[in-house]
C-alpha positions in Angstrom: -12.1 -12.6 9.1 -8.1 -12.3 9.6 -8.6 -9.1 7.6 -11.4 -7.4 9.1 -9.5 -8.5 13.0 -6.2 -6.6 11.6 -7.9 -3.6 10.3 -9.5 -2.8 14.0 -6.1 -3.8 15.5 -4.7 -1.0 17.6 -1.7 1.0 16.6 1.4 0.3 18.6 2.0 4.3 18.6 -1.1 5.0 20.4 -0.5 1.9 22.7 3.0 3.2 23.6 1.7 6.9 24.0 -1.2 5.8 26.3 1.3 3.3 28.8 3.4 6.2 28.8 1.1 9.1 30.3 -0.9 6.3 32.6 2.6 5.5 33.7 3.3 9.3 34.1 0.3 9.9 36.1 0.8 6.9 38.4 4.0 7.9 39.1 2.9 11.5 40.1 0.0 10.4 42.2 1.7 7.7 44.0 4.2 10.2 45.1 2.2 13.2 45.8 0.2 10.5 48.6 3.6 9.2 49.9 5.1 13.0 50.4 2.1 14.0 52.2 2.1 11.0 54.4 5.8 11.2 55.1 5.8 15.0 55.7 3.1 14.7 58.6 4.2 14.6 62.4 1.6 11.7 63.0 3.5 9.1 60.9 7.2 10.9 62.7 5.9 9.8 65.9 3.9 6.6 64.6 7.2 5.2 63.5 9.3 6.5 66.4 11.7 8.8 64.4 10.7 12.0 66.2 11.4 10.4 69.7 14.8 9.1 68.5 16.4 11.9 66.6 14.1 15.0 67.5 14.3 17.6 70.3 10.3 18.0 71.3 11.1 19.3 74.9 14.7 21.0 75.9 13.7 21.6 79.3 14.0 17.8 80.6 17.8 17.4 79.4 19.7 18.0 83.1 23.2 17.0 82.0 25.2 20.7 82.2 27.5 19.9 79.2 24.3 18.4 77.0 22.9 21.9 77.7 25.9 23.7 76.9 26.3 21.8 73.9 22.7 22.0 72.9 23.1 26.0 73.7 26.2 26.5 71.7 24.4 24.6 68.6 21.2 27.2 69.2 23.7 29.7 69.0 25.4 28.9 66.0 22.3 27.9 64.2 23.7 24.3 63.7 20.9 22.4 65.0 18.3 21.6 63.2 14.3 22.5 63.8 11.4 20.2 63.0 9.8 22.9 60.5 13.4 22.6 58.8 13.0 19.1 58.3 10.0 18.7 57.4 10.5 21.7 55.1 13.6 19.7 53.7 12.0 16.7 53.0 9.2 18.0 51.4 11.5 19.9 49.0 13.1 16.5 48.8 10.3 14.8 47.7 9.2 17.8 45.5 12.6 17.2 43.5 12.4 13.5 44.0 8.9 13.9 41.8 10.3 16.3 39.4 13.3 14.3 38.2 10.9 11.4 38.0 8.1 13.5 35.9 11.0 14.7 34.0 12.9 10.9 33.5 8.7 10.2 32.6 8.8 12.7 30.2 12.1 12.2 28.5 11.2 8.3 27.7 7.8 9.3 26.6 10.1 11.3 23.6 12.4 8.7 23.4 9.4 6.4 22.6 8.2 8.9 20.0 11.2 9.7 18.6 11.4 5.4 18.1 8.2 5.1 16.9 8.5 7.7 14.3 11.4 6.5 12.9 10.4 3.0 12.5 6.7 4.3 11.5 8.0 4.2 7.5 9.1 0.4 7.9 6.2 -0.4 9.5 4.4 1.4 7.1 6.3 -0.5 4.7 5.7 -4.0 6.6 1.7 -3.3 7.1 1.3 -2.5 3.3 3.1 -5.8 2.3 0.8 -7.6 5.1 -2.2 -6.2 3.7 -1.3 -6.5 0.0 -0.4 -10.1 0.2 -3.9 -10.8 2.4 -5.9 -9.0 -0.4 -4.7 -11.0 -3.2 -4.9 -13.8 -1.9 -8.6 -13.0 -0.5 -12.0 -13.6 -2.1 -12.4 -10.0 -3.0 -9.4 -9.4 -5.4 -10.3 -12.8 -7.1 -14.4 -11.7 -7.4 -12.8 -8.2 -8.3 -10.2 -9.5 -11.2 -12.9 -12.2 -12.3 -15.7 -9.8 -12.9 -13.0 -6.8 -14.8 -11.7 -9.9 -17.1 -15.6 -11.0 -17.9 -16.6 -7.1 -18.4 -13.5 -6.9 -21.3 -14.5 -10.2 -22.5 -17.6 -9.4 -22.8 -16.5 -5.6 -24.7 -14.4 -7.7 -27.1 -16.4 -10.5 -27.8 -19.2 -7.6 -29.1 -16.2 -6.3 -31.1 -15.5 -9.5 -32.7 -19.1 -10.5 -33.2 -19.5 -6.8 -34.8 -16.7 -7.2 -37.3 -17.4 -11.0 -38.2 -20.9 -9.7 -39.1 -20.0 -6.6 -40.7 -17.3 -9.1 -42.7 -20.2 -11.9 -43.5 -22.2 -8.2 -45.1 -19.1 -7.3 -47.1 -18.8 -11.1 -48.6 -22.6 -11.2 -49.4 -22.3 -8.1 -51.3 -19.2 -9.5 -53.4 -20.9 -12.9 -53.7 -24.3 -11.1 -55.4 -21.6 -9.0 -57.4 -19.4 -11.9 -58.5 -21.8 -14.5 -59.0 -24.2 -13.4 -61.8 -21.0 -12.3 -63.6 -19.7 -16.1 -63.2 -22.8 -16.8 -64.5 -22.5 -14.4 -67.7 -19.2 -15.6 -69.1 -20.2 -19.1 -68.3 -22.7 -18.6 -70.8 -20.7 -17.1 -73.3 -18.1 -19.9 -73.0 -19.8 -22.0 -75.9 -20.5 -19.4 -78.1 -17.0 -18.0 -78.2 -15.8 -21.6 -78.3 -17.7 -21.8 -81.9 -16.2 -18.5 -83.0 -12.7 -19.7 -82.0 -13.5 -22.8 -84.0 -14.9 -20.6 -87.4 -12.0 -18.7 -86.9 -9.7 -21.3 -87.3 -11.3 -23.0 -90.4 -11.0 -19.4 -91.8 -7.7 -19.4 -91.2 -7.4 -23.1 -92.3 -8.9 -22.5 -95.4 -7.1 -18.5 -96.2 -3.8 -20.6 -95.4 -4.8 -23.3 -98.0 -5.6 -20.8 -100.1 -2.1 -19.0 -100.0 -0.3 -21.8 -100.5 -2.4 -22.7 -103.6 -1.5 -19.3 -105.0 2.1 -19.1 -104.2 2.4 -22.7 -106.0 0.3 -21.5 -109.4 2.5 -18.4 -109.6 5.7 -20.6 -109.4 4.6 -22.8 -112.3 4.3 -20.1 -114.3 7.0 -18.2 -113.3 9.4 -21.8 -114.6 7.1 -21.9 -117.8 8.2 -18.3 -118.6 12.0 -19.0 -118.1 11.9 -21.9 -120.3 
């Protein structure tokens, strides 16, 4: 169970990538909505900016230096329209977004960059996790137990093969040997009696010599006298 829950376990990479661009896209949605909220007239006078700081209506100013003033800034193009400031914060906002898009964008690499280069050692960390899990599982034991019976099972035919081609080989010598046992068994007693002639003959030549060799000294001592 542990190893079927981590093999459908979600890569951190994707996880990262995915918070990343929903991050991106909130980011860029969120600010679109508050730029064109902010850059409308209706929420200006909602919130009583444009009554405070805007000119709507020059003609009810009756102070003569206000209007001089007010003249003199038309004239040098120092005061500021509403179509200017609306245009400038909607470039604000514009660049507002695209620093933050880009800031997005940049840890989105960052995180990349990271995962990639710590991808070999979790490589390295996942293999060890699984390795260890599938020795130590039910599988690698069914799997090693059923290789060792199939070699036990080759070599035990090899040994029965040679101890029955070795049981052939010692029936053959055994019908070979055996009557041959048998022969010169037989022959023992006969050759035992020809060994005994033999040495009576040899008894009896011996006794014979020594007769001769004693008759021809006797007469060999007669003669000399």
């Amino acid at each position: 169970m542990k190893k079927t829950y981590e093999d459908k376990r979600t890569p951190i990479w994707f996880i990262v990538v995915l918070t990343s661009l929903l991050t991106a896209t909130a980011i860029v949605l969120v600010l679109i909505l508050l730029m064109h909220i902010v850059s409308t007239p209706s929420l200006l006078q909602y919130s009583g900016f444009a009554d405070s700081f805007l000119l709507k209506d020059p003609n009810v100013i009756s102070e003569p230096y206000l209007t001089y003033a007010l003249g003199h800034l038309v004239k040098e193009n120092a005061i500021l329209k509403l179509d200017d400031f609306w245009s400038f914060q909607s470039g604000f906002y514009q660049t507002l977004i695209t620093v933050l898009i880009a800031t997005n964008g940049i840890l989105a690499a960052l995180a990349f960059i990271f995962i990639k280069t710590s991808s070999h050692d979790k490589a390295i960390e996942s293999a060890v996790e699984h390795t260890h899990i599938f020795l130590n599982g039910h599988d690698f034991s069914e799997k090693v137990k059923n290789s060792v019976e199939a070699k036990m099972a080759v070599l035990q035919g090899d040994y029965d093969s040679t101890a029955n081609l070795l049981d052939e080989k010692l029936l053959i010598l055994n019908d070979d040997i055996v009557p041959s046992v048998s022969s010169f068994k037989e022959d023992i007693p006969a050759l035992k009696n020809k060994i005994e002639n033999l040495e009576r003959y040899v008894g009896v030549l011996t006794q014979r010599v020594a007769d001769l060799d004693r008759s021809e000294f006797s007469e060999s001592t007669l003669e000399i006298k």
